[in-house]
Every structure is written in structure tokens, then in C-alpha cells.
C-alpha positions as CSV (number, residue, x, y, z in Angstrom):
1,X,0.0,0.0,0.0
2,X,1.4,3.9,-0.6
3,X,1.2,6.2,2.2
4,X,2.5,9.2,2.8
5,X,4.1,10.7,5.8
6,X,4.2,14.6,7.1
7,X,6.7,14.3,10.0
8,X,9.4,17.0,10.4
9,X,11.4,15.5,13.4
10,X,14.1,12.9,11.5
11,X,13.6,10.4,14.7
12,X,10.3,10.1,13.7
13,X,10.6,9.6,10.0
14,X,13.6,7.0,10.6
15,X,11.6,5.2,13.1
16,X,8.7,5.0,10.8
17,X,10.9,3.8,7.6
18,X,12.1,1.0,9.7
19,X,9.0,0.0,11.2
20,X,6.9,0.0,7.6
21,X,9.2,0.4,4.5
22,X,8.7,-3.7,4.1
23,X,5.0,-3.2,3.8
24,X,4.6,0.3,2.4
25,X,5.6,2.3,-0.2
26,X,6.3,5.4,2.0
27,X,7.0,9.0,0.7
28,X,8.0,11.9,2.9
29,X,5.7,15.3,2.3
30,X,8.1,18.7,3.6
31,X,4.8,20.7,3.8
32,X,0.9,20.4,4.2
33,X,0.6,21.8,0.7
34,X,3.2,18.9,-0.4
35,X,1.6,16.4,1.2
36,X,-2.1,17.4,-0.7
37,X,-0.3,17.4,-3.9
38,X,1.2,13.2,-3.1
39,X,-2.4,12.6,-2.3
40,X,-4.4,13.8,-4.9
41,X,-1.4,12.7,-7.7
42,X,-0.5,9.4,-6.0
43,X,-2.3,6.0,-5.0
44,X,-1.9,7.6,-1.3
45,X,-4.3,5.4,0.9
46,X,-2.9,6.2,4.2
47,X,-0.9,9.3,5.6
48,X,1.0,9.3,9.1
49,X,1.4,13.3,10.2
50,X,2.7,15.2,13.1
51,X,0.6,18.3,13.5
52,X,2.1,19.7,15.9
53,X,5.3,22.8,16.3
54,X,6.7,23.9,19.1
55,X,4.1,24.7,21.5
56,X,0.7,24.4,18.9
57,X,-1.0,21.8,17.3
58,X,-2.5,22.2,13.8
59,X,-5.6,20.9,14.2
60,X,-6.9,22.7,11.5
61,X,-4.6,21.2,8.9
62,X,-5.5,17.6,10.4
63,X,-9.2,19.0,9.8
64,X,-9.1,20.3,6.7
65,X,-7.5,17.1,5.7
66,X,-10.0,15.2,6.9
67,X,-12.7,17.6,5.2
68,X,-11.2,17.0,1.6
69,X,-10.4,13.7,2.2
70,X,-12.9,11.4,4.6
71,X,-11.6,8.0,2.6
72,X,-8.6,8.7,4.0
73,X,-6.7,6.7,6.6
74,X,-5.3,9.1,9.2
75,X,-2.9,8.2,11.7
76,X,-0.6,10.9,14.4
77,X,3.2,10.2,15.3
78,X,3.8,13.3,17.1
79,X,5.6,14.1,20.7
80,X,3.6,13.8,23.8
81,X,3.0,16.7,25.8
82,X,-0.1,16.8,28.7
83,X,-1.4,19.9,26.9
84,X,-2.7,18.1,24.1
85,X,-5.6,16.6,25.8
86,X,-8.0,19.4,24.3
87,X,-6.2,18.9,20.6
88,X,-7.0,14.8,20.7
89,X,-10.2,15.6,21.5
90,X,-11.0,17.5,18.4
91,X,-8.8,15.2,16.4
92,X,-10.6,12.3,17.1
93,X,-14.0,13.7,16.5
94,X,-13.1,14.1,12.9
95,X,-12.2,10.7,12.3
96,X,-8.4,10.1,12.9
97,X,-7.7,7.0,13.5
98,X,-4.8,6.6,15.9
99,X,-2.2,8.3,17.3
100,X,1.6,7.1,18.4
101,X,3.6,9.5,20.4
102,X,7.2,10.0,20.0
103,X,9.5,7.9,22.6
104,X,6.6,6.9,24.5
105,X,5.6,3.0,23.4
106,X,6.6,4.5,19.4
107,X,8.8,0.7,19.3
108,X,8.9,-0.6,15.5
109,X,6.0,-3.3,16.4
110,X,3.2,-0.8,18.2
111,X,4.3,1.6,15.0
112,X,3.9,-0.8,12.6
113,X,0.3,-2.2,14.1
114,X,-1.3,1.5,14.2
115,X,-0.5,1.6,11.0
116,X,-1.9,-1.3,9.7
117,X,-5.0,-0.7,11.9
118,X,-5.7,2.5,10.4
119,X,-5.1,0.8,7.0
120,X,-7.9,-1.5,7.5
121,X,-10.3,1.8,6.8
122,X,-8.6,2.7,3.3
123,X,-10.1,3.1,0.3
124,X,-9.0,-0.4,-1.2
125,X,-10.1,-1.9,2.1
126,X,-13.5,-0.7,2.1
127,X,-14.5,-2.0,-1.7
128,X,-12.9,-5.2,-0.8
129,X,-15.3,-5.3,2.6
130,X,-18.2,-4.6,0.1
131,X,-17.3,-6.8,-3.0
132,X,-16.6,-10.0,-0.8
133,X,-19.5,-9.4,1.5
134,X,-21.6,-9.5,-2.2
135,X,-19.9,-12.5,-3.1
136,X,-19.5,-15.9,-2.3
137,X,-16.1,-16.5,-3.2
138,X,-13.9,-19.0,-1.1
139,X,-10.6,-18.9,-3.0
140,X,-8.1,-16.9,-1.3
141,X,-5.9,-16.5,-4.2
142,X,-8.8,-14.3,-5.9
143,X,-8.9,-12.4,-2.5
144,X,-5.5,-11.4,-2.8
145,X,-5.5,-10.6,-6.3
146,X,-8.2,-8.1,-5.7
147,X,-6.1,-6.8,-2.9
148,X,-3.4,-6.3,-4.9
149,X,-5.4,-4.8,-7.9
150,X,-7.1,-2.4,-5.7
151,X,-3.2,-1.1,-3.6
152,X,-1.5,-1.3,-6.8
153,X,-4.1,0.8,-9.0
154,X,-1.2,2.5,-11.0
155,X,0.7,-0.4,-11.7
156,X,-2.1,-3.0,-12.9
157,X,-3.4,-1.9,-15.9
158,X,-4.2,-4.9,-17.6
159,X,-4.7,-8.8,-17.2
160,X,-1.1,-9.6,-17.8
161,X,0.2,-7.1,-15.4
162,X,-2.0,-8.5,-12.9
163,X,-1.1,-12.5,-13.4
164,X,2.4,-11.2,-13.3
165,X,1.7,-9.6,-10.2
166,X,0.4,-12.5,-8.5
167,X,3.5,-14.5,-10.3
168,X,0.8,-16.8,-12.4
169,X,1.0,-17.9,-15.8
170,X,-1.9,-15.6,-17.9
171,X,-3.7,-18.8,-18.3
172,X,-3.8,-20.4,-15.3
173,X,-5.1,-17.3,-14.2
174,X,-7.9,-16.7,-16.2
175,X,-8.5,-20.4,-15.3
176,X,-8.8,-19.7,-11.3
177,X,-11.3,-16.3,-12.0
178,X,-13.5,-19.3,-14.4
179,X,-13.6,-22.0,-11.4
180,X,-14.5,-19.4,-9.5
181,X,-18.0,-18.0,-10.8
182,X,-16.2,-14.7,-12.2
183,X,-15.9,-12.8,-15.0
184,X,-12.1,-12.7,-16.4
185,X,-9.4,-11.2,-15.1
186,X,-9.8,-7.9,-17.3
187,X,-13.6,-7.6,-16.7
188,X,-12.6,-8.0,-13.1
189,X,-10.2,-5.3,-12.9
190,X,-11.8,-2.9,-15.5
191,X,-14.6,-2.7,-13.0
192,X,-12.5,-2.9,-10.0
193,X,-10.5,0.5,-11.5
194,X,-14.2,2.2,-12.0
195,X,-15.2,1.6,-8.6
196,X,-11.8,2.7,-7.4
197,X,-12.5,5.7,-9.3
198,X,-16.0,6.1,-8.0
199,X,-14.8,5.9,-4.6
200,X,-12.6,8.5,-4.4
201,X,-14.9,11.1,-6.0
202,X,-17.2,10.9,-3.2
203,X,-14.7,13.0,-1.7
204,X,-14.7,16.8,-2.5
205,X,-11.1,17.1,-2.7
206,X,-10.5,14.8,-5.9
207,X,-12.0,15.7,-9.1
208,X,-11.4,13.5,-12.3
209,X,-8.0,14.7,-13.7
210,X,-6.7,13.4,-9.8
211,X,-8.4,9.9,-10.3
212,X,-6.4,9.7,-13.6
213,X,-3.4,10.3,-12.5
214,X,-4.4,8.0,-9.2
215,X,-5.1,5.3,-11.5
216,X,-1.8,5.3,-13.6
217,X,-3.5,6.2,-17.0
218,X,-0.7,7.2,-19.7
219,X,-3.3,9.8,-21.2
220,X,-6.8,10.9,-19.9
221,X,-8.6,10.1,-22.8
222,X,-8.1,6.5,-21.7
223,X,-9.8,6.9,-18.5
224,X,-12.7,8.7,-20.8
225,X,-13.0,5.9,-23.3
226,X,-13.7,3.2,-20.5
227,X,-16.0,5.1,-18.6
228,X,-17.9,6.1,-22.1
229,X,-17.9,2.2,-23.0
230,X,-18.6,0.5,-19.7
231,X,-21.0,3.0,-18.2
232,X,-22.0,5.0,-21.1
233,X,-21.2,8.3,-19.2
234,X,-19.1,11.0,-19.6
235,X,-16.2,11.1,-17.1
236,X,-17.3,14.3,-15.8
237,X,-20.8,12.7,-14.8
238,X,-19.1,9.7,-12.9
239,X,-19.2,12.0,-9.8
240,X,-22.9,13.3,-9.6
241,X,-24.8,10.3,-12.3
242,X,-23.8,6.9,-10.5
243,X,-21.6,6.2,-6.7
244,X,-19.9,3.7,-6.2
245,X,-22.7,1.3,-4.3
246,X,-24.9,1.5,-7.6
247,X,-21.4,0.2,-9.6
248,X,-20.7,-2.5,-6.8
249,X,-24.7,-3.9,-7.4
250,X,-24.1,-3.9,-11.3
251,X,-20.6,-5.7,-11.3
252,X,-22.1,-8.4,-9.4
253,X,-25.6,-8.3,-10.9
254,X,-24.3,-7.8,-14.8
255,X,-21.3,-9.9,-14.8
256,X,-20.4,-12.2,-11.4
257,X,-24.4,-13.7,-11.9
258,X,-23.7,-14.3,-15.9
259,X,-20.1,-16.0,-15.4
260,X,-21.6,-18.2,-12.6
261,X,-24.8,-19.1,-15.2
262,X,-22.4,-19.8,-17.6
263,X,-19.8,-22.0,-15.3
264,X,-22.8,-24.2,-14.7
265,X,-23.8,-25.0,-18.1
């Protein structure tokens, strides 16, 4: 998964790299206007930020964060201090998700499991939640393959890139989506991309240029052309004419039921 990290003390951001750099693609933002740059160019599920200099804390950055972004995971690595009762408060009524303080319990292992708690609420997380609570699918190699579609949105872009992904010959592949009731491995991720897409527009501070260059597309007109031929919309409309629940119902109503009907004949 990419995440991006906002922490200006260098213990913090070396104690962080080796606590997550085996599991995370993890980029450093020197501002809050850097860091909101990495998130709306970059697959950024998750950010880890310290909000707070010398004697304030910048709860309104965390907030405004939060405001443009509510899909995102948010976790705090900052120092402790017994003034920041008030701060926490207000932090954790806009939906942060943890917070680690600096050389109190901040060891590689309590590091490395806020962050993978707070991961659990990404983006990818949430349509995986969805799309497996839809289907009934048992095979954990698909699981992982649409875990690893979903975190690695601007490197698969096709079918092959995927089976290399999950180090699988193309065919045998295609053959585990088929044995499992689903449509193939392109269908799969063309629609997994869309509701990728969808996802993140349902917060205000991506519009569609963002989600293309989120998504990895060479040119936008790409992006364009499969939501013309898949949805019949205009990429500008994928915000306000369909969300992300309505594609969820018609990936597994117009394409999981047909592949099952047709692994039964």
C-alpha cells in the first residue's frame, strides 16, 4: 500500500521507515501543501502526520485534511505533551484513527500495528469489505488478487500485469477467475478500477483529472473511453450520475451472476 508521511522530526521519520518500509511504499511530504499534492497525484491510501510545532498543534490542517479527504486513513506520530488533551479531542471527532507519540511506546512493532490498523479503513479496504460481503467467493488466491489490484491501482493496468503480479502464468489465471464463478481477469479489474475511481470522487477534494493520474492512465482520454464504453457516461458525470454502491450492485448483478450461469452449463 502507498502512504504518505508529514513528520518533520528525522527520529520520527527513521523510526517510521524502519517499522513500515517492508510493507509500504512510503514517501515523505516537507509541507501540508506537499503532502495534498502526493495525495491527490498518488495512489496515497494512508498518511501518518505530526501536527504539531513547538508549543501548537495544527488541528486545523488535520481538519481540513480530513474535510477533503474522509476515505482517507489518518494516523498521528507526534511528541507527547499533557497539553494536548483538548487537541485529541478534536482530532478524534473528525475521524483520525490513531495516534503514536514519540519515545513513549513509538517501538517498530506498536508503530507498525497503528498503521496497519488504520489501513484496515482505506479506500481499497472498504470495496474489498463490500465486493466480498456481495460475493461468495472461497478462493483466497482471488482475494489477494483483488487486494493487490485495488493497492497497486497505477501499476495493474491490464490482465497480464495482474497475473504477473500474483507471479501466475496468464492462463492459469484466467482459469482460477473461471472456477470461481467470475468474470475474467480484465472484466474484473476494468470494473474494479471504475469503482476505485468512484470511490474516491465521493470526496470533494478529488476531481477526475486526480483519479487519472491515481489510477496510472498514460493519457486521460483512456480513463474517458472506458468510462464512455462501460458506463455509457461522460467522465465528468461519474461524480454526480452513478456512486460507487450502484457500480458495486451492477458488477455483481451484470457480470459475477452471468459467469456463474455460464460455469454451470
Amino acid at each position: 500500500m502507498h502512504a504518505a508521511a508529514y513528520l518533520w522530526l528525522p527520529q520520527a521519520r527513521s523510526r517510521l521507515l524502519a517499522a513500515i518500509s517492508d510493507d509500504y511504499e512510503l514517501v515523505f511530504a516537507p509541507s501540508w501543501s506537499d503532502l495534498d499534492q502526493l495525495i491527490r497525484r498518488a495512489p496515497i491510501e494512508l498518511v501518518i502526520v505530526d501536527p504539531v510545532r513547538e508549543a501548537d498543534v495544527e488541528v486545523a490542517a488535520v481538519e481540513r485534511l480530513r474535510a477533503y479527504y474522509p476515505s482517507l486513513s489518518v494516523v498521528l506520530y507526534m511528541p507527547f505533551s499533557p497539553d494536548l488533551a483538548d487537541a485529541l479531542l478534536r482530532l478524534g471527532s473528525v475521524g483520525v484513527h490513531s495516534a503514536v507519540f514519540l519515545d513513549h511506546g513509538d517501538t517498530p512493532l506498536q508503530l507498525a500495528r497503528s498503521v496497519e490498523d488504520a489501513a484496515r479503513f482505506s479506500v481499497s479496504e472498504q470495496i474489498l469489505k463490500r465486493i466480498f460481503g456481495g460475493l461468495d467467493v472461497k478462493n483466497r488466491g482471488i482475494v489477494r488478487a483483488f487486494r493487490l489490484a485495488l493497492r497497486n491501482v497505477d501499476k495493474i493496468r491490464s490482465a497480464l500485469e495482474w497475473s504477473k503480479f500474483m507471479e501466475s502464468s496468464h492462463r492459469s489465471f484466467y482459469r482460477t477467475f473461471r472456477s470461481s464463478g467470475l468474470p475474467t481477469p480484465k472484466t474484473c479489474l476494468l470494473w474494479l478500477r471504475l469503482m476505485y475511481a468512484s470511490k474516491l470522487l465521493e470526496d470533494p477534494g478529488y476531481n477526475p483529472y486526480d483519479v487519472v493520474h491515481r489510477l496510472g492512465y498514460s493519457a486521460p482520454s483512456n480513463f474517458w473511453q472506458h468510462v464512455q464504453d462501460t458506463l455509457g457516461l461522460r467522465a465528468s458525470e461519474l461524480r454526480y450520475a452513478v456512486d460507487f454502491e450502484t457500480l458495486l450492485r451492477r458488477f455483481i448483478a451484470e457480470h459475477v451472476d452471468q459467469a456463474v450461469k455460464r460455469a454451470s452449463l
